[in-house]
C-alpha positions as MATLAB code, in Angstrom:
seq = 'XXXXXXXXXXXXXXXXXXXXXXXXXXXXXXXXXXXXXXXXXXXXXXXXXXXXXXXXXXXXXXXXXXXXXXXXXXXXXXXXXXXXXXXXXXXXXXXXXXXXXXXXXXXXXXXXXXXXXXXXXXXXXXXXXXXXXXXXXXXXXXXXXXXXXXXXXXXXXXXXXXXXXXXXXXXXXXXXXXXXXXXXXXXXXXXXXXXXXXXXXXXXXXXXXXXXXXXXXXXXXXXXXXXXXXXXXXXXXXXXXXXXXXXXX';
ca = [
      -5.747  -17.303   12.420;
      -2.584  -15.272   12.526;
      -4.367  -12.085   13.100;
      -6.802  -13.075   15.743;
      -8.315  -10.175   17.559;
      -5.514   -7.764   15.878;
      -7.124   -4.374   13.759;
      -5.968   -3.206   10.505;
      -5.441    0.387    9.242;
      -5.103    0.292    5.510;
      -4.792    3.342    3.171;
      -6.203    2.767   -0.617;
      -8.802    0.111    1.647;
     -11.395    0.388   -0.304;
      -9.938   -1.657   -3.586;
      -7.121   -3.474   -5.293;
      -4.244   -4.383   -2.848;
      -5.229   -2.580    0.071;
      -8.878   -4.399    0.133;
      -7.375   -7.813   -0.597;
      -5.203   -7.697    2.544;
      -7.770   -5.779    4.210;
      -9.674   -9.302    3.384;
      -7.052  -11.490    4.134;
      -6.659  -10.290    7.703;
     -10.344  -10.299    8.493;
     -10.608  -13.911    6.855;
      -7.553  -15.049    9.388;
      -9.547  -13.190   12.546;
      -8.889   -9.576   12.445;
     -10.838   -6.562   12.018;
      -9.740   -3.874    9.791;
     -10.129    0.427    9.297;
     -10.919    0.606    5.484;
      -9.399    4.044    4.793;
     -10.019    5.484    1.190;
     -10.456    8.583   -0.715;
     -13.844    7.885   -0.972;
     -15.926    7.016    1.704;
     -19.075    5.529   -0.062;
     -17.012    2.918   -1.510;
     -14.739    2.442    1.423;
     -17.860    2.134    3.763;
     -19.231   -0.418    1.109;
     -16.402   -2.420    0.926;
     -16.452   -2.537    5.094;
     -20.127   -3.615    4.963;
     -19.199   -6.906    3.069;
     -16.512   -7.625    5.842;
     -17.943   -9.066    9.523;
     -16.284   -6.004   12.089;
     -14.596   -3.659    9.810;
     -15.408    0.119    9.131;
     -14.837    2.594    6.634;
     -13.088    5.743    6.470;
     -12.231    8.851    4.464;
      -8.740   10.590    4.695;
      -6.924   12.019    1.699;
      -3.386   11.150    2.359;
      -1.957   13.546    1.427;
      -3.861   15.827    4.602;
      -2.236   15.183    7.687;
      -5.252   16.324    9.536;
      -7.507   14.118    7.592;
      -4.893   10.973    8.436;
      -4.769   11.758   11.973;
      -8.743   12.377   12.183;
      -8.765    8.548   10.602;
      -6.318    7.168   12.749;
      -8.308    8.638   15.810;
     -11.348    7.360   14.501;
     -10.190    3.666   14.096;
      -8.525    3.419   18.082;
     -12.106    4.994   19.516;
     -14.078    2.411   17.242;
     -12.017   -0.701   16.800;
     -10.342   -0.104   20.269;
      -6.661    0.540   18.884;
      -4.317   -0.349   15.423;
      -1.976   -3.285   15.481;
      -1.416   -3.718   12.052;
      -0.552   -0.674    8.839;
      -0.660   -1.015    5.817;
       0.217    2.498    3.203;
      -1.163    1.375    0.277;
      -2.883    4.767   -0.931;
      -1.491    6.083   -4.259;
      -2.349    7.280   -7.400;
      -0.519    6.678  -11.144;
       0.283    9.426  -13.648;
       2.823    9.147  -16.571;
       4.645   11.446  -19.041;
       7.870   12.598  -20.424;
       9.249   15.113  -17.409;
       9.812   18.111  -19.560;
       5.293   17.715  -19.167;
       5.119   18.121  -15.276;
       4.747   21.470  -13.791;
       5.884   21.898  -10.267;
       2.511   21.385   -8.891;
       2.122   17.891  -10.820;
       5.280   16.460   -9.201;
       4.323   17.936   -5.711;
       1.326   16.244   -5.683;
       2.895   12.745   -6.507;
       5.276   13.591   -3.521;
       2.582   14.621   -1.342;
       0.327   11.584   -2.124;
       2.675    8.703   -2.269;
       5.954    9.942   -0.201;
       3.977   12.395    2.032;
       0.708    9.710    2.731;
       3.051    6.990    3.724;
       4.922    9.597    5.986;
       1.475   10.833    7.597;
       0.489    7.490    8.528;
       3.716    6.254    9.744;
       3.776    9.310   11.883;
       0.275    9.086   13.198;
       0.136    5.236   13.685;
       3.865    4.086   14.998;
       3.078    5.722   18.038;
       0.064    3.944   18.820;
       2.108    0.340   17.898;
       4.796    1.345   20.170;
       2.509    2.700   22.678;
       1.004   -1.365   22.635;
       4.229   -3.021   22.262;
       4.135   -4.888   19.446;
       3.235   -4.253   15.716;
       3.755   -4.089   12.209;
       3.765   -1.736    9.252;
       3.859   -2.493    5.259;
       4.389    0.184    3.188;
       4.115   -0.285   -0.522;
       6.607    0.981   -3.171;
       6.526   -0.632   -6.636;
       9.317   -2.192   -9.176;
       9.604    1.432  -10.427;
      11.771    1.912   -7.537;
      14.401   -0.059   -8.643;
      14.612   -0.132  -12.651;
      13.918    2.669  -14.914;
      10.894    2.438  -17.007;
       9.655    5.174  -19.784;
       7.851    8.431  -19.023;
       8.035    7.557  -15.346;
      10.658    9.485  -13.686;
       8.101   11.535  -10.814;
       6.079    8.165  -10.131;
       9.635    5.877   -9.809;
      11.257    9.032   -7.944;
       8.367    8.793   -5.295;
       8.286    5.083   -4.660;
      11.951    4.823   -4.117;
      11.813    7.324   -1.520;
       9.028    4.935    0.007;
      11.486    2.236    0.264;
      14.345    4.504    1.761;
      11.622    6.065    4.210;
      11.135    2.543    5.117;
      14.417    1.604    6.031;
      14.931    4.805    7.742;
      12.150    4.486   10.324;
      12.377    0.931   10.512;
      15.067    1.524   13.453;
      13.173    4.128   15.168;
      10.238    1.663   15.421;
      12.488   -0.712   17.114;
      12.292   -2.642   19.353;
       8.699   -2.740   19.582;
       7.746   -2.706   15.637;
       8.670   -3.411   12.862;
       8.539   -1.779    9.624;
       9.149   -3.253    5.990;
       8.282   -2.443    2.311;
       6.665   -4.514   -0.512;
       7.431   -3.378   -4.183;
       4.417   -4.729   -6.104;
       5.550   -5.557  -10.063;
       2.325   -5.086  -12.853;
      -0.638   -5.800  -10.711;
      -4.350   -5.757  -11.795;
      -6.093   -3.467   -9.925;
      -8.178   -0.556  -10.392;
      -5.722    1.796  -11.062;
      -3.419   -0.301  -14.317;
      -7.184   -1.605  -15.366;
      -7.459    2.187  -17.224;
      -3.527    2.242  -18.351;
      -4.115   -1.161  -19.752;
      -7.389   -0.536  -21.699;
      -5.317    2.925  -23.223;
      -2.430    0.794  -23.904;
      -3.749   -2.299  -25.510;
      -7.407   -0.891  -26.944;
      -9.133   -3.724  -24.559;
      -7.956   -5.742  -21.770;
      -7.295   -8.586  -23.121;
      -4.543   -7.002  -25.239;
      -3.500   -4.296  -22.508;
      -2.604   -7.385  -20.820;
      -0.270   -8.808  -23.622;
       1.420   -5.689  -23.782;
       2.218   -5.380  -20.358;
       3.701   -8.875  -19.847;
       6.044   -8.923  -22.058;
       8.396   -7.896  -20.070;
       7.925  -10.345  -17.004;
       9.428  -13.047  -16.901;
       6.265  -15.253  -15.483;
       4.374  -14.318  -18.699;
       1.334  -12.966  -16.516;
       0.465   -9.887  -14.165;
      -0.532  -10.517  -10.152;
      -3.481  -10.221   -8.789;
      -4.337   -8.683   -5.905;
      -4.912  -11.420   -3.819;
      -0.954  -12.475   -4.450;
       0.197   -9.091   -3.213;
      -1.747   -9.240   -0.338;
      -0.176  -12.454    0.651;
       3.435  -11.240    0.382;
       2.017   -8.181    2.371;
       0.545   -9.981    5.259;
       3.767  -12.410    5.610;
       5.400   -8.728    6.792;
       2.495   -8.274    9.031;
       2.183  -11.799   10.894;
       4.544  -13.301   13.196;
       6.077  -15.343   10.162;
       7.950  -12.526   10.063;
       8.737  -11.516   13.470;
      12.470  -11.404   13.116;
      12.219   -9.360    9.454;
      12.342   -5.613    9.434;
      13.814   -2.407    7.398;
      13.690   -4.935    4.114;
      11.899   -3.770    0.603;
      10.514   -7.148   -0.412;
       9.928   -7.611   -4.703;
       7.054   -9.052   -5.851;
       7.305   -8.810   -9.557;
       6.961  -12.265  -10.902;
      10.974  -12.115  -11.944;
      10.360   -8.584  -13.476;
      13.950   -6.814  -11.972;
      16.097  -10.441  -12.730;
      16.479   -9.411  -16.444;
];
């Protein structure tokens, strides 16, 4: 029961990796702000967990962030734990992207981690204690095909983490985990392109992991709520790969 009595705010809450740890920390006594894009399915998702809510913010709005973050202290009676995990995945040779295209994969992933950050470290501080994961991806740290915009924005995740990881000191702390290939709603359409079906979109997209298989949610969310419990409690400003051996080769 590491998060007894201890509320959640997750971005991207309503499925993959957000939800999972979302689940984790209700399943180990917390309550937890499902905040999504879309609010049907992030209220949906909330129904099927005992004290949690669900919200709608795009990220990318600081308004909308701040409206959610407002929402979750006057319902769930404050934040203790963050987790950024909203995001979105595009791909394609740069010489493709427009100016608008890149913003908006700046705005979403860079500038959605920055709005809650900003909204929520206050509010941890404020309490004296607390913890935020923010969530970057291998693509921060090796280069991979047609992905210069998405890589680009999750490495500035993981500096932006480091960054205000001594600003939230002493009260919170503030650390980064770089998911590797993960099944989750948003590969689940990249794989079926890639491979024709699942089954071979998978195939394809181990071969270069060392581990022969993809995570699932569930995993990240474990390595996610390590940075979030006391397990942690002398770890901060650290960008933490979970890639099943992906960047050793």
């Amino acid at each position: 029961m590491r998060f007894e009595d201890q509320v959640l705010f997750v971005t991207g809450g309503a499925s993959g990796i957000g939800l999972a740890t979302a689940r984790r920390v209700v399943a180990e006594g917390g309550r937890a702000a499902l905040v999504d894009l879309d609010l049907a399915k992030a209220e949906a998702a909330a129904a099927e967990l005992p004290g949690c809510i669900g919200l709608a913010a795009n990220v990318a709005d600081e308004a909308a962030v701040a409206a959610a973050v407002a929402a979750t202290v006057e319902r769930l009676g404050g934040i203790d734990l963050v987790v950024a995990a909203a995001g979105h995945a595009e791909f394609g040779p740069i010489a493709e992207w427009d100016t608008a295209r890149f913003n908006r994969m700046m705005e979403v992933h860079v500038g959605g981690t920055f709005h809650v950050c900003k909204h929520t470290l206050p509010i941890l501080k404020a309490r004296g204690s607390g913890s935020i994961v923010t969530i970057a991806s291998t693509a921060a740290f090796t280069a991979n095909p047609k992905n210069a915009p998405y890589g680009a924005a999750k490495a500035a995740i993981a500096g932006l983490t480091r960054q205000l990881s001594l600003e939230a000191l002493p009260e919170v702390r503030v650390n980064c985990v770089a998911p590797g290939r993960t099944i989750t709603g948003m590969t689940t359409p990249l794989m079926l392109a890639r491979g024709g079906d699942m089954a071979e979109g998978e195939r394809i997209f181990v071969q270069g992991i060392p581990m022969k298989r993809m995570a699932s949610p569930d995993e990240l969310a474990a390595t996610i709520c390590f940075f979030l419990s006391d397990d942690a409690s002398f770890v901060t400003g650290q960008t933490l790969l979970a890639d099943g051996g992906e960047t050793i080769v």
